[in-house]
N, C-alpha and C positions, 0 to 999 in steps of 0.2 A: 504494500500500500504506500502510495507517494504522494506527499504533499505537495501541490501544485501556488508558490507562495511569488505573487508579485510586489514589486514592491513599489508603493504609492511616490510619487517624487510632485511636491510642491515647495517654491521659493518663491521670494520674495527681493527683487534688487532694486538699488536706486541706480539710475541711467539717465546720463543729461540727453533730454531731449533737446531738439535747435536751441531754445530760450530758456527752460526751465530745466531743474534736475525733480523727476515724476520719480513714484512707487508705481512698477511693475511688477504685478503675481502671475507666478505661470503655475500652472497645474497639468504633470505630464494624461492626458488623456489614453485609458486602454483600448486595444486593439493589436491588428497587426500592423499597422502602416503606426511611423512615429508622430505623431502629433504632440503639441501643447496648446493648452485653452490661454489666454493671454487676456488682462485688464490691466489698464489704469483709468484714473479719472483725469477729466481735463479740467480747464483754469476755474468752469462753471461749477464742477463738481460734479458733472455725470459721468459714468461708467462706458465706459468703450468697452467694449468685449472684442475679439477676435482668436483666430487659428492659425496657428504656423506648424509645416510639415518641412520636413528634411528635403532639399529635390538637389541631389549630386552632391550631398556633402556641406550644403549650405540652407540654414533656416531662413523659410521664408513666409510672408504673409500669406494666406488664402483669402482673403477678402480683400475688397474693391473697395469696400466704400468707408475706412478708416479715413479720419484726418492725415491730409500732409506732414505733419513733423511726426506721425507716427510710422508712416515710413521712410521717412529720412532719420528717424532709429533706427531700424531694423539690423543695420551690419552689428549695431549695438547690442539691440535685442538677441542676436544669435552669437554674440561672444558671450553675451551670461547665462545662454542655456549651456552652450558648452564647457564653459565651465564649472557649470554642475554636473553634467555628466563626466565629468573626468574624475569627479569625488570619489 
């Protein structure tokens, strides 16, 4: 009998966006393909959500319709996941 055990990966980083330095949570999502769920709030206080998937080695956004300076994170965003998967 074999325990079949994954292991949950949620962090939390700060990353200077263009103007500001935001809190980013990721929460590794299960499945097969690698995903993370992704939020911060913006200057208003609302919550952005998005998904970013591994494509060739490099994290990337799957949605279209984030604000600008959150994909001008992104190289960002994909140095602080990898650096938690190197933990």
């Amino acid at each position: 009998m074999g325990l079949n055990v994954r292991k949950n990966i949620q962090f939390t980083k700060l990353v200077k966006a263009p103007a500001h330095l935001k809190e980013f949570n990721f929460r590794k999502l299960p499945g097969e393909t690698e995903r993370f769920h992704v939020d911060v709030n913006d200057d208003r206080g609302n919550r952005i959500m998005f998904n970013m998937t591994s494509e060739n080695g490099t994290w990337k956004i799957i949605e279209e319709s984030v604000p600008k300076w959150v994909t001008e994170a992104e190289p960002k965003l994909h140095d602080a996941i990898e650096e938690e998967l190197q933990r």
